[in-house]
MDAnalysis code that builds the backbone (N, CA, C; Angstrom):
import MDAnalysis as mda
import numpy as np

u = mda.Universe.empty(498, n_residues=166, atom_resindex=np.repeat(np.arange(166), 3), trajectory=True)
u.add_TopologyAttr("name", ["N", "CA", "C"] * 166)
u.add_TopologyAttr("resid", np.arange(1, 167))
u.add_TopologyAttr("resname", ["UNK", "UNK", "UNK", "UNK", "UNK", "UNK", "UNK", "UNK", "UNK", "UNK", "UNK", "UNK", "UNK", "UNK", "UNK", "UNK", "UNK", "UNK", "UNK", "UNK", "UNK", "UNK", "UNK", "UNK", "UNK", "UNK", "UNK", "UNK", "UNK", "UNK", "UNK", "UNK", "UNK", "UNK", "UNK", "UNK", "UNK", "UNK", "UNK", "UNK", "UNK", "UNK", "UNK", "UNK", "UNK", "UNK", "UNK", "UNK", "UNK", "UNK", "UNK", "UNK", "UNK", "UNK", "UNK", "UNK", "UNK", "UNK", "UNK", "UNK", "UNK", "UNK", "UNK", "UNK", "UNK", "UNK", "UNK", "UNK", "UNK", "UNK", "UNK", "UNK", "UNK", "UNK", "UNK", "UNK", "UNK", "UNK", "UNK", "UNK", "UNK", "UNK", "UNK", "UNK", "UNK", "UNK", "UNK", "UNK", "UNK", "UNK", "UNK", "UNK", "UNK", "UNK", "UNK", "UNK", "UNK", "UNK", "UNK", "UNK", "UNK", "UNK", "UNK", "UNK", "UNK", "UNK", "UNK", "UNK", "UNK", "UNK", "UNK", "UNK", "UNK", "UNK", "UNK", "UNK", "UNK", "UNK", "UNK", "UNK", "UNK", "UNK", "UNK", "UNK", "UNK", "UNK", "UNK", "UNK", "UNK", "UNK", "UNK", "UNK", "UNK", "UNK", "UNK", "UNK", "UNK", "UNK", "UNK", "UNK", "UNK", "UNK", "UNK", "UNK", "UNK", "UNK", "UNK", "UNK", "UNK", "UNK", "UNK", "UNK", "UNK", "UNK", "UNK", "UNK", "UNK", "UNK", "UNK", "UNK", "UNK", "UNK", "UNK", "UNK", "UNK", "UNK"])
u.atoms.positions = np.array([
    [41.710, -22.434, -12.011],
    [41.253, -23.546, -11.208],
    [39.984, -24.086, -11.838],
    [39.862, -25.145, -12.377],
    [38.783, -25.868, -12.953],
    [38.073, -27.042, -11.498],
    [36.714, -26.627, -10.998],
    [36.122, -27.285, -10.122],
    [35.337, -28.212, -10.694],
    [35.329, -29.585, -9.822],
    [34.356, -30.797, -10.532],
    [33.424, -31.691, -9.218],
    [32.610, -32.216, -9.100],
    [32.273, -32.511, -8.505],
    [33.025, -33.737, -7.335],
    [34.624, -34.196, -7.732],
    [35.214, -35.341, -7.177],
    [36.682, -34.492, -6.996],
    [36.934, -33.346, -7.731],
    [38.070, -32.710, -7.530],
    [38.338, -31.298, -7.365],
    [39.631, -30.663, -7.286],
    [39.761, -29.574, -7.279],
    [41.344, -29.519, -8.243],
    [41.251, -29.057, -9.618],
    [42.654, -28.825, -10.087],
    [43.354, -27.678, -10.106],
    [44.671, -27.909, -9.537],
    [45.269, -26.405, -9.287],
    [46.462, -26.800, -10.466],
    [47.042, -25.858, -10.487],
    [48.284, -25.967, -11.426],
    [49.680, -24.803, -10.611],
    [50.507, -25.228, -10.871],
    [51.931, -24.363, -10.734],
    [51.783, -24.345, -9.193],
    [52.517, -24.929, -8.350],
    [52.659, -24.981, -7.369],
    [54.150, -24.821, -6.728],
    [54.964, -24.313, -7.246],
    [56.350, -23.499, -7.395],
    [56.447, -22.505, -6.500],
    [56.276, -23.062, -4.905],
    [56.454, -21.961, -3.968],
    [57.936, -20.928, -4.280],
    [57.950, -20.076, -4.108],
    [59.364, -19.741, -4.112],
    [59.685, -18.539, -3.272],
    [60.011, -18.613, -1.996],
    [59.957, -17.563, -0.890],
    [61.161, -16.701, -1.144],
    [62.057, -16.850, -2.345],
    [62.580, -15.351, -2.189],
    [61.901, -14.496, -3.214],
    [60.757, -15.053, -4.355],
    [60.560, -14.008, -5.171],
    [59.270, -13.682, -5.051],
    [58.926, -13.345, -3.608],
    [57.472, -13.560, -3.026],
    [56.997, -12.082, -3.709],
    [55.339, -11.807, -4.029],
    [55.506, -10.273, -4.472],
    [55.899, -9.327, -3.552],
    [56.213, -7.958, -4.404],
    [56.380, -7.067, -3.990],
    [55.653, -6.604, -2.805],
    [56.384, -6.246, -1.548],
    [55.347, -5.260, -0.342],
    [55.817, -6.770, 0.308],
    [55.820, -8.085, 0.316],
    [55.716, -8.615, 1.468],
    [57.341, -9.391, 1.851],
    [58.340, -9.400, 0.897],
    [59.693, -9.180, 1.228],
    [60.294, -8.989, 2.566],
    [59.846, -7.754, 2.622],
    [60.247, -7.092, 3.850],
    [59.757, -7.637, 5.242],
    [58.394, -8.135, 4.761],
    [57.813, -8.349, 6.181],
    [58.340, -10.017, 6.843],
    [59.088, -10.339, 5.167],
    [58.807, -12.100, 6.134],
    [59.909, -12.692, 5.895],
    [60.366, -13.548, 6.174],
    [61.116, -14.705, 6.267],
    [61.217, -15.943, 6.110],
    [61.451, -16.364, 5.001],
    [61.218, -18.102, 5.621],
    [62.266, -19.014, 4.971],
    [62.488, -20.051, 5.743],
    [63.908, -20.549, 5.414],
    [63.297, -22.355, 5.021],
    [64.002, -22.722, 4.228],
    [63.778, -24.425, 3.951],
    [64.542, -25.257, 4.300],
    [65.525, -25.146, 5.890],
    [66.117, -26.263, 6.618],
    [65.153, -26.503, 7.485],
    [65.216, -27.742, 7.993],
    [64.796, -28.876, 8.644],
    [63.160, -28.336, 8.892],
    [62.860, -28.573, 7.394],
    [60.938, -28.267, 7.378],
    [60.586, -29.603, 6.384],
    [59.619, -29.914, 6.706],
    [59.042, -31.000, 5.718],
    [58.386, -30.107, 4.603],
    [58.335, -30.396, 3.537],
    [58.057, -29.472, 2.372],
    [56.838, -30.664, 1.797],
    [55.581, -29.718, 1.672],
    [54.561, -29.865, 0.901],
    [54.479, -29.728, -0.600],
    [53.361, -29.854, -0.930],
    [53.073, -29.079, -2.169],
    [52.366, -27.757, -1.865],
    [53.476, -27.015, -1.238],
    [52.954, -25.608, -1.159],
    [52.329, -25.304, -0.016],
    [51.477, -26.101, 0.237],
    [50.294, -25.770, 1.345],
    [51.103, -25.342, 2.830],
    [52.040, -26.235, 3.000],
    [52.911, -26.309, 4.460],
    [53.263, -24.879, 4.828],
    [53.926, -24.207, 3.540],
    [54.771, -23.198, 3.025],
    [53.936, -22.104, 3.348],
    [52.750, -21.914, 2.301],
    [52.041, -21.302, 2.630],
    [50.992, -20.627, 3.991],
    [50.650, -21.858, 4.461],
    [49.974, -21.578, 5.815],
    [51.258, -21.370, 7.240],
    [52.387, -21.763, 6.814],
    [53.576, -20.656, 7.272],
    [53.726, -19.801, 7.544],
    [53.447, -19.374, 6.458],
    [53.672, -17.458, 5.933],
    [52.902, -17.134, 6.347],
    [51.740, -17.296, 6.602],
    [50.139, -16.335, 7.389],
    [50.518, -16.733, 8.703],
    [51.145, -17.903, 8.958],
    [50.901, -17.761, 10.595],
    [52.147, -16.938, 11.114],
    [53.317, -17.311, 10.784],
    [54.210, -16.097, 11.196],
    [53.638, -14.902, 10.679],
    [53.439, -14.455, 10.194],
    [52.430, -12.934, 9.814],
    [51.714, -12.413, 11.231],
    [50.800, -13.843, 11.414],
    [49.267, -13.356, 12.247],
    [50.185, -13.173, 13.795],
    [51.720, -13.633, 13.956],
    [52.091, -14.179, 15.189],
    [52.988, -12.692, 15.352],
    [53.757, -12.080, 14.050],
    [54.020, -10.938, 13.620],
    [53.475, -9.423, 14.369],
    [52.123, -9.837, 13.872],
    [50.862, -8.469, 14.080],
    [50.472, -8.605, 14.804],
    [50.207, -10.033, 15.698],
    [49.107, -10.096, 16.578],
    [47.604, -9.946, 15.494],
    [47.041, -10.475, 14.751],
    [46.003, -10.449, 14.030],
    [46.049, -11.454, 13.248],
    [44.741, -11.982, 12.776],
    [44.576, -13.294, 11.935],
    [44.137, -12.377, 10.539],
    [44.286, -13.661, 9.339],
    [43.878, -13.032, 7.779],
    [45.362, -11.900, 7.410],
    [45.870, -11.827, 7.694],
    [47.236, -10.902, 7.490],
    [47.359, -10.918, 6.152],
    [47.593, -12.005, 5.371],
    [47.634, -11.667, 3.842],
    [47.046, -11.713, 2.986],
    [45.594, -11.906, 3.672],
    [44.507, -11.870, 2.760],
    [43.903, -11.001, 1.469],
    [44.835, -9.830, 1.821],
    [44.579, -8.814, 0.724],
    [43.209, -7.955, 0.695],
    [42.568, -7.801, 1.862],
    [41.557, -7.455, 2.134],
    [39.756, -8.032, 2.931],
    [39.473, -7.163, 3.154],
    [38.309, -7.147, 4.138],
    [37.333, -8.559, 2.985],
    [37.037, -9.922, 3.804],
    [36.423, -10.728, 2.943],
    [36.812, -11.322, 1.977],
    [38.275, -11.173, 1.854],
    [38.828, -12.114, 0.399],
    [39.171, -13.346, 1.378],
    [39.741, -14.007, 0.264],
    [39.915, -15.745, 1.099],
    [41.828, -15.747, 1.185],
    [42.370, -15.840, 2.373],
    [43.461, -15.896, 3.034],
    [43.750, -16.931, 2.147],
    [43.273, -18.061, 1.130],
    [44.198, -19.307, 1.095],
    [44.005, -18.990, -0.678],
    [43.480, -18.006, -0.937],
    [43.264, -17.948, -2.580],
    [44.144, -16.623, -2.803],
    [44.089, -15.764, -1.793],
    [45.625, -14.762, -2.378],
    [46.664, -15.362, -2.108],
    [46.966, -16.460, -1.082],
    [48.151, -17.045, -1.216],
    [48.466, -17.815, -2.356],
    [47.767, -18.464, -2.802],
    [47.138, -19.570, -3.374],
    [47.912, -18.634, -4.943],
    [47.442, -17.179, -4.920],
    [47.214, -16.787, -6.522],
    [49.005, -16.195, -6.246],
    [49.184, -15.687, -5.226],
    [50.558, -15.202, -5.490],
    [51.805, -16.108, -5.518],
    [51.673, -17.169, -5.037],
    [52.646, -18.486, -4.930],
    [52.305, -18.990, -6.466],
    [51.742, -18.732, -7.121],
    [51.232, -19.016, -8.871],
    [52.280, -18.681, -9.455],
    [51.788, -17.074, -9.456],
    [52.498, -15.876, -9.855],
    [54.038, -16.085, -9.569],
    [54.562, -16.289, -8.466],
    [56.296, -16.483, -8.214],
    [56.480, -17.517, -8.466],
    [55.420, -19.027, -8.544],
    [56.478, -19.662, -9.224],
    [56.549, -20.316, -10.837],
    [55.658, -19.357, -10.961],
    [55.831, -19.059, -12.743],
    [57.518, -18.315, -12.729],
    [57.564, -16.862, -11.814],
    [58.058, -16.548, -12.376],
    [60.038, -17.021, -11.964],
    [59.976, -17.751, -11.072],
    [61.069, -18.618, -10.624],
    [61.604, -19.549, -11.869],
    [60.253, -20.143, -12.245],
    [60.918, -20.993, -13.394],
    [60.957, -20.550, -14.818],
    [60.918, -19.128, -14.932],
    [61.277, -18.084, -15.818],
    [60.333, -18.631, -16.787],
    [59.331, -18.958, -16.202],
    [57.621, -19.095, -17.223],
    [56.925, -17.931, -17.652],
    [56.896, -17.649, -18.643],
    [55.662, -16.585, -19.239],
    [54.576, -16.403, -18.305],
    [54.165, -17.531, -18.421],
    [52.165, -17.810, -18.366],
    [52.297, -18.443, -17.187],
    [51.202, -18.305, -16.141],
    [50.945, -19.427, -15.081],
    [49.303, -19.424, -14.983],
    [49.090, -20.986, -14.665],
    [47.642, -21.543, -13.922],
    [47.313, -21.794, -15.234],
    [46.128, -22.533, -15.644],
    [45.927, -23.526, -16.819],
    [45.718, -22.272, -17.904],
    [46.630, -22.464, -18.635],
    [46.431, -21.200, -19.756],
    [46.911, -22.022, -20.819],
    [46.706, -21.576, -21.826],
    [47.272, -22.041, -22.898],
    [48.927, -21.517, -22.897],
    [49.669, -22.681, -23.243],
    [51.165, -22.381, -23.146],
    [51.978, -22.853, -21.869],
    [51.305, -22.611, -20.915],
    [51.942, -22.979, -19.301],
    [51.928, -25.038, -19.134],
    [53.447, -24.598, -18.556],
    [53.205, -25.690, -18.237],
    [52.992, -26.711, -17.338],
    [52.593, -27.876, -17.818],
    [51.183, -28.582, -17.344],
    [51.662, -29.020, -15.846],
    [51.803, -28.161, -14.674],
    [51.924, -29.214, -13.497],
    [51.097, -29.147, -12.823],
    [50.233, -29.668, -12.672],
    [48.730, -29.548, -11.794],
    [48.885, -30.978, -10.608],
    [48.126, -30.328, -9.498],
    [47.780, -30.589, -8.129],
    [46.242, -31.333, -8.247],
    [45.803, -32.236, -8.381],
    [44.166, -32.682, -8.146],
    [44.119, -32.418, -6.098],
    [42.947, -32.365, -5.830],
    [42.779, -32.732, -4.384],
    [41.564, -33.419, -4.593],
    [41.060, -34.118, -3.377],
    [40.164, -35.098, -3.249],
    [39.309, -34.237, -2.659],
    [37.978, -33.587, -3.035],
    [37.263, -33.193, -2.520],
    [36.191, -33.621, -1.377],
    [36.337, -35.126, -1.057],
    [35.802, -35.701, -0.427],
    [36.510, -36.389, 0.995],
    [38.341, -35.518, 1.257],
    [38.770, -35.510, 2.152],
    [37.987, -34.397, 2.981],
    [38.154, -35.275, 4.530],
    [37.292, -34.656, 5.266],
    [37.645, -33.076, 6.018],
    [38.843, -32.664, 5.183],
    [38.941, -31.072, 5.272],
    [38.726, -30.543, 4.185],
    [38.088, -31.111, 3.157],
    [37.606, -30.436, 1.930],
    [36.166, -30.686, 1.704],
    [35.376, -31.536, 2.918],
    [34.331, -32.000, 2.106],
    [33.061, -31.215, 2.402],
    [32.310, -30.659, 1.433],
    [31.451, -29.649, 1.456],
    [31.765, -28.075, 1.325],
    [32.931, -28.119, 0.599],
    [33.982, -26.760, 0.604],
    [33.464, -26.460, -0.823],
    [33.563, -25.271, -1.444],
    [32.974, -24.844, -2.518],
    [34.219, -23.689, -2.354],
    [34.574, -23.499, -4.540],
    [35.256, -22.483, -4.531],
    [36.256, -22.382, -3.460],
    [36.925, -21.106, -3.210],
    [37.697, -20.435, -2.722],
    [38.285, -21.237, -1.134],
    [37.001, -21.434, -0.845],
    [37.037, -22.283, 0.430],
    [37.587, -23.595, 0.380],
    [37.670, -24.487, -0.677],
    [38.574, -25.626, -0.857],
    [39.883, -25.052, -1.150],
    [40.137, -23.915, -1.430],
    [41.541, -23.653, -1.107],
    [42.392, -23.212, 0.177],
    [40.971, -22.935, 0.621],
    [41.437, -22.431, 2.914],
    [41.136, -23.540, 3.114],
    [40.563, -24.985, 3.179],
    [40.733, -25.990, 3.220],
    [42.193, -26.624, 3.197],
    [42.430, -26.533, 2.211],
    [43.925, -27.555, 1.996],
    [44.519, -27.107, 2.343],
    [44.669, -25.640, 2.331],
    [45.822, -24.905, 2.993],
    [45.974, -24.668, 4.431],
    [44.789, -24.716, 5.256],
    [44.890, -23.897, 6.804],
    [44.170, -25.663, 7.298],
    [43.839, -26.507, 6.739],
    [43.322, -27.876, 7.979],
    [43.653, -29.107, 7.210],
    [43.993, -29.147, 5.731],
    [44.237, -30.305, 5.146],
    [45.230, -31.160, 5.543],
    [46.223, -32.048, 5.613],
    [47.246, -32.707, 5.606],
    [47.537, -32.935, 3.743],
    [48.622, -33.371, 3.418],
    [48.972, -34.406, 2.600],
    [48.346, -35.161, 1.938],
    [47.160, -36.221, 2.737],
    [46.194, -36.721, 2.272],
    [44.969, -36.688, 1.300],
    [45.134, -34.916, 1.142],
    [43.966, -34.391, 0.456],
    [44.383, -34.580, -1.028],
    [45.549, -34.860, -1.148],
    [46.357, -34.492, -2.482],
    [45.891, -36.092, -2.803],
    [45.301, -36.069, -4.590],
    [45.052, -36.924, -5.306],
    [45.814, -37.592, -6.277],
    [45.981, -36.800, -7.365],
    [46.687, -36.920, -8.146],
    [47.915, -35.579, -8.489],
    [48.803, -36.006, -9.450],
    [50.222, -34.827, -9.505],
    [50.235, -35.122, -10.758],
    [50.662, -33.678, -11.938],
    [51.806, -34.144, -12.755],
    [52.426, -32.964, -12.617],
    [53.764, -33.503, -13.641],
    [54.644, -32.690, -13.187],
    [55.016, -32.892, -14.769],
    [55.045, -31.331, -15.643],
    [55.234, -31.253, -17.306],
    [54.438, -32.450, -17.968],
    [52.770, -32.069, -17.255],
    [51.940, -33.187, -17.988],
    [51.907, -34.598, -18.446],
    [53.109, -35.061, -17.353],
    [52.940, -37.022, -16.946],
    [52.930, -36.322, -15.035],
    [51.826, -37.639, -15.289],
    [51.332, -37.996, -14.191],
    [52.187, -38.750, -13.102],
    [53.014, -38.194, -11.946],
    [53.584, -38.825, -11.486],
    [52.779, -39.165, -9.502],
    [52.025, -38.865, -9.458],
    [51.116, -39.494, -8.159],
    [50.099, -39.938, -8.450],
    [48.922, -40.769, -8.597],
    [47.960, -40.893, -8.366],
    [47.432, -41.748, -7.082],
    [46.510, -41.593, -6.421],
    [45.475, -42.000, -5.568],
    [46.282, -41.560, -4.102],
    [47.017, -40.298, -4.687],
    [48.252, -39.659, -3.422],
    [49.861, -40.208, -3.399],
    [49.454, -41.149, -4.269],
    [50.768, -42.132, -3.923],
    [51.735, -42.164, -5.117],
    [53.035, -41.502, -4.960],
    [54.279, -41.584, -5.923],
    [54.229, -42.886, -6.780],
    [54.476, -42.582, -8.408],
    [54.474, -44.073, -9.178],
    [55.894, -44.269, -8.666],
    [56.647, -43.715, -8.579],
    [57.957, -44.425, -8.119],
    [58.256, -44.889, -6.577],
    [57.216, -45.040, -5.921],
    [56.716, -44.625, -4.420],
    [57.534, -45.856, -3.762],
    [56.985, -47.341, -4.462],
    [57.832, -48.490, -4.066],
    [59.445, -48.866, -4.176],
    [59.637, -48.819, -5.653],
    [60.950, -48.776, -6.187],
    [61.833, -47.742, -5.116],
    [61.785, -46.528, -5.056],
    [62.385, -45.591, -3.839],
    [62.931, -46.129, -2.721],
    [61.674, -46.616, -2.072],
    [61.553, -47.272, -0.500],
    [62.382, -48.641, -0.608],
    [62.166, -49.256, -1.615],
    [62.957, -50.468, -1.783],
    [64.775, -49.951, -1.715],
    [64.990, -49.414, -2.414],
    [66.745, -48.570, -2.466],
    [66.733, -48.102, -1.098],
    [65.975, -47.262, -1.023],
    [66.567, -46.487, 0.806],
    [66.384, -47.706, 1.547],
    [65.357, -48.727, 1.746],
    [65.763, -49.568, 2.412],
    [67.137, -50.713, 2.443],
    [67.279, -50.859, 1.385],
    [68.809, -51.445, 0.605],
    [69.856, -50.782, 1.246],
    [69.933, -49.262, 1.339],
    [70.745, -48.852, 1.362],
    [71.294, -48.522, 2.901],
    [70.067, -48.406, 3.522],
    [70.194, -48.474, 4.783],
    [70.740, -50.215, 5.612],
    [70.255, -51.012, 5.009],
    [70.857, -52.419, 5.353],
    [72.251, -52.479, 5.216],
    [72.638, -52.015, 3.884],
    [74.065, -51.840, 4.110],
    [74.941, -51.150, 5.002],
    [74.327, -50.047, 5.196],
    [75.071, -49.208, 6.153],
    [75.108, -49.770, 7.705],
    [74.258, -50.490, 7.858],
    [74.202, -51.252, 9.289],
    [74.590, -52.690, 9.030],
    [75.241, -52.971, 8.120],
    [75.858, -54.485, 7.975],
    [77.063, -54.628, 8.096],
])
């Protein structure tokens, strides 16, 4: 994670809930019908709350007394979905590849967040909104939050929907 004063860049955001690590398999569940799917974050703050709803206790996968609930999620959702897309390397390394997350540090669930804490930010109070820029294999396909193909899309589904009601 490279921090800047206007951003926060994450990379590999490849949730992948069946190859979650080892030890937490057993404990959880999670299915991808009729969920709106994030970049991760949705997914993630999921999994801790069925956990905390689980145990009866909050921080459940935090990995310990004082670590940050949204940076072990954060590091193990890395980790699986490196290894989902049968990647070597994950998070900005030399070799991995390039799909990085910007967030806007100056959304108002990130703003004044430092480190670790802009990642329990986006994950446990952010929306959607926080998200800046995307690429995806190092072209840039969101900036200022907004899909480059964002119009063109909406234009077809709207097309397509006219037809179907004509």
């Amino acid at each position: 994670m490279v921090l800047s004063s206007r951003r926060v860049i994450m990379t590999r955001l490849h949730f992948a809930s069946a190859l979650l690590p080892s030890g937490w398999a057993n404990d959880v569940q999670v299915t991808d019908s009729n969920v709106l799917v994030g970049v991760a974050a949705d997914e993630l703050r999921q999994l801790e709350y069925g956990q905390r709803l689980r145990y009866l206790e909050r921080n459940v996968l935090c990995g310990g007394a004082g670590r940050s609930t949204g940076r072990t999620l954060f590091d193990h959702a890395l980790a699986g979905g490196a290894k989902a897309l049968a990647q070597t390397t994950a998070g900005l390394t030399h070799g991995a590849r390039a799909d990085i997350v910007t967030l806007d540090t100056a959304h108002p669930s990130l703003a004044g967040r430092e480190q670790d804490a802009v990642i329990d930010g986006w994950i446990f109070a952010a929306s959607s909104g926080a998200i800046d820029c995307v690429w995806a294999g190092g072209h840039k396909v969101v900036e200022g939050g907004r899909h480059k193909l964002r119009q063109a899309a909406r234009e077809r589904f709207n097309a397509a929907v006219r037809r179907l009601f004509a």
